[in-house]
VMD Tcl script that draws the C-alpha trace (Angstrom):
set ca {
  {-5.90 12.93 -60.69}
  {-8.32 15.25 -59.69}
  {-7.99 14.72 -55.89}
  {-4.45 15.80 -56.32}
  {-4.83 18.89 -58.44}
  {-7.57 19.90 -55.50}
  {-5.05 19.12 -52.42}
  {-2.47 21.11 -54.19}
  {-5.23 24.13 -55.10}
  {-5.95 23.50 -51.24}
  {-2.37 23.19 -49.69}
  {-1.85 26.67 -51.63}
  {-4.45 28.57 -49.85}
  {-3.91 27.33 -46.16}
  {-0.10 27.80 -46.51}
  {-0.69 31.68 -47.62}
  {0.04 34.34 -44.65}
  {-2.03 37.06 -45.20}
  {-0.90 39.68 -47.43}
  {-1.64 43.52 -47.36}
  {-3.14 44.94 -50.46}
  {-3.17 48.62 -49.52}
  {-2.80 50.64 -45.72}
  {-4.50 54.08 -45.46}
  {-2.42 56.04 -44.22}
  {0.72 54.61 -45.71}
  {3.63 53.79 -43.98}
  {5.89 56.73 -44.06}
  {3.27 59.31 -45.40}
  {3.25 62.24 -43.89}
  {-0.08 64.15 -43.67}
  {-1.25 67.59 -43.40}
  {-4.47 66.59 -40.62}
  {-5.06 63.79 -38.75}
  {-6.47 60.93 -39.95}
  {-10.07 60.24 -39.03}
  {-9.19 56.37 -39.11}
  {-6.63 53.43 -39.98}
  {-7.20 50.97 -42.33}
  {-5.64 47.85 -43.06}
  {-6.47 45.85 -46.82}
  {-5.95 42.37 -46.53}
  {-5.91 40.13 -49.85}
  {-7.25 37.58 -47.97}
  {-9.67 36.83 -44.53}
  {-7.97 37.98 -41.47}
  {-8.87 37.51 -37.75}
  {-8.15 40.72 -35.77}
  {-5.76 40.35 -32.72}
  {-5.28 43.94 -31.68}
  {-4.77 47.47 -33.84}
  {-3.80 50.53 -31.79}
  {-2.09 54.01 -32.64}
  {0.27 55.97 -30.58}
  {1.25 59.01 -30.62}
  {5.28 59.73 -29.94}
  {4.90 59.94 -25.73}
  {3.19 56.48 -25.92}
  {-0.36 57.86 -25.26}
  {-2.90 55.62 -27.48}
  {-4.55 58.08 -29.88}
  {-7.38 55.38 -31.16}
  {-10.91 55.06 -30.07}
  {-10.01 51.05 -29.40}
  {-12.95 50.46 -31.54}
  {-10.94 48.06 -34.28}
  {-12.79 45.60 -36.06}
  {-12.59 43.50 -39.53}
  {-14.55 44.30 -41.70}
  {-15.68 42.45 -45.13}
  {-14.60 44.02 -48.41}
  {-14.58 47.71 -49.05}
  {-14.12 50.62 -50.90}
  {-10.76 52.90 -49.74}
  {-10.84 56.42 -48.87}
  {-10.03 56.89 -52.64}
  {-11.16 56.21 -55.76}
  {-8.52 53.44 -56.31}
  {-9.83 50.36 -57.38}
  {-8.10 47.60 -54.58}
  {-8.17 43.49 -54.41}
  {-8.57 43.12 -51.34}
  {-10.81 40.15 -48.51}
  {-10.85 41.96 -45.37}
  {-10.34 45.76 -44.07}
  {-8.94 45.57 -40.34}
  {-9.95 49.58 -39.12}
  {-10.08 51.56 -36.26}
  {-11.25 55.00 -35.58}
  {-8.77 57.76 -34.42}
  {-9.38 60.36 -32.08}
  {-8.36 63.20 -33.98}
  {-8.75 66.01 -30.87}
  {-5.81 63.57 -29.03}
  {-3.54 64.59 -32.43}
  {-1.26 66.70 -32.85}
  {1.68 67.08 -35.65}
  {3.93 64.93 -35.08}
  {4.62 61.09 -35.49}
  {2.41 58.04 -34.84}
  {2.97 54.40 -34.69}
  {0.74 51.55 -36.13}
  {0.57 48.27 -33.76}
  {-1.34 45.76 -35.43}
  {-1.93 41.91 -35.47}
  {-3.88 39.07 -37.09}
  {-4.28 35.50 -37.42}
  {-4.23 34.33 -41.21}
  {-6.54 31.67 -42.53}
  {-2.98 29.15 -41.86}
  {-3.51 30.56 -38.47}
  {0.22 32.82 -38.85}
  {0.40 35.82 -36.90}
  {0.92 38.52 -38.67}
  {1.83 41.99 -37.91}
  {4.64 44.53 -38.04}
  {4.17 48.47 -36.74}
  {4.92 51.65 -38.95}
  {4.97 54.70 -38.70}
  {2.95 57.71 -40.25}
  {3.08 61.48 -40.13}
  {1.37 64.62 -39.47}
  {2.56 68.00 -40.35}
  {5.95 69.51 -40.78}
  {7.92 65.90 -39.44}
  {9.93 63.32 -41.11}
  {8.50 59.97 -41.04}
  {11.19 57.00 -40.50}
  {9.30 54.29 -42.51}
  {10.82 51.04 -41.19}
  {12.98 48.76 -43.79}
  {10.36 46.97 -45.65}
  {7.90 49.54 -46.55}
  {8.06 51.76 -49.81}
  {7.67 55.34 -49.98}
  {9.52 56.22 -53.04}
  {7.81 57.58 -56.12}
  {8.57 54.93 -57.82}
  {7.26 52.19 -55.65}
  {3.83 53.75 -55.88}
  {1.37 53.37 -58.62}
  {0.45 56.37 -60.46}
  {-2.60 56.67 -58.56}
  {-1.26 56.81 -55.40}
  {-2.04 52.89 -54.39}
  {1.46 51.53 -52.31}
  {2.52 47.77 -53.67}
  {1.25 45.08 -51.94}
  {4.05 44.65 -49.17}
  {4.67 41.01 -49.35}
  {8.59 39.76 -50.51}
  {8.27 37.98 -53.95}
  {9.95 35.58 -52.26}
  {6.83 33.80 -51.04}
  {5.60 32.32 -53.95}
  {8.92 30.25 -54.10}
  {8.64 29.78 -50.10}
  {5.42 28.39 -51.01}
  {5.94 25.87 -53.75}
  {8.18 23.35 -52.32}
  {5.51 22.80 -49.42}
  {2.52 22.68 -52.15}
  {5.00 19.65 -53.74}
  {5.50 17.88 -50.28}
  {1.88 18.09 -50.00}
  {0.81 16.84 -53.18}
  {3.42 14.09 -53.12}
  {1.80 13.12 -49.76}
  {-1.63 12.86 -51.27}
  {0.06 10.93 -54.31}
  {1.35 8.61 -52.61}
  {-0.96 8.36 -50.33}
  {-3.99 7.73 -52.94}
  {-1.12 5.15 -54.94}
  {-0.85 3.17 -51.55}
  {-4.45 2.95 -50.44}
  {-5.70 2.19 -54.63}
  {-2.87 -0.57 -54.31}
  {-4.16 -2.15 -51.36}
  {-7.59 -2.22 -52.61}
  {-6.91 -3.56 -55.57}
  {-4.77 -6.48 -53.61}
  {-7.83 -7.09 -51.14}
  {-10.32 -7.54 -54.44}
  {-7.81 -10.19 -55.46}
  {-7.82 -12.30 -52.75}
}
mol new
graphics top color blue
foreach p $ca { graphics top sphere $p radius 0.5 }
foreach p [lrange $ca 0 end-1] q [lrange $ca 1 end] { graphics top cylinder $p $q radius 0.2 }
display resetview
């Protein structure tokens, strides 16, 4: 019984795509100066594929200097669950107001890609964040932290695979008990 409760504990974690916790700066926030750096908060480990910043001619605006990092503090004082920080530097001379798009993508520990660009804001613009990300007042914490961005659908994605999974090992363990018993008989 305990093998199963472990392959199901298991089959949870290696299905999970990695989630984001927290982005600095937000998607859709617009901000008086540029940025001195992006930062991605993973909840979980993250491999780093690529994370680049462009401004709205195409021009890259980053130092190309992104890396993962281990767990960190934010910019703020907000106190974030969070793995893995994927950052890179900006090259703030190469800014000017207007808007900037986020590229990013990683490889989950289920080895998912995951990635979708946004966009943020400096000065006098207005941001156009894309259809999953929340701006609103009321989607934000009262400390400024933004929700984690993952659907609550994926919990319920999630379970009928964990049951598939554990049925496999239940079986699995009922067969292979079955046929040693049988073989101690004989």
């Amino acid at each position: 019984m305990t093998s199963v409760i472990l392959a199901l504990m298991l089959a949870a974690n290696v299905l999970a795509d990695a989630q984001i916790a927290f982005i600095e700066p937000a998607k859709g926030q617009t901000l008086p100066e540029p940025p001195d750096q992006v930062r991605i908060f993973f909840k979980e480990p993250v491999r780093g594929e690529f994370l680049e910043v462009y401004d709205e001619l195409g021009n890259r605006v980053d130092e190309g200097d992104a890396k993962v990092g281990p767990s960190i503090p934010p910019s703020s004082s907000m106190d974030i669950d969070h793995e893995a920080v994927y950052g890179v530097s900006l090259n703030q001379e190469d800014m000017s107001e207007g808007l900037y798009t986020v590229t990013y993508n990683v490889t989950s520990v289920d080895g998912h890609s995951v990635g979708e660009p946004y966009e943020f804001g400096i000065g006098d613009v207005a941001t156009q964040p894309n259809s999953q990300s929340k701006t609103s007042e009321e989607d934000q914490h009262q400390d400024g932290q933004q929700e984690s961005e993952a659907p609550e659908t994926t919990l319920w994605a999630t379970v009928p695979l964990v049951a598939i999974c554990g049925g496999v090992v239940l079986v699995t363990t009922l067969v292979l008990g079955t046929a040693a018993l049988l073989r101690r008989r004989t």
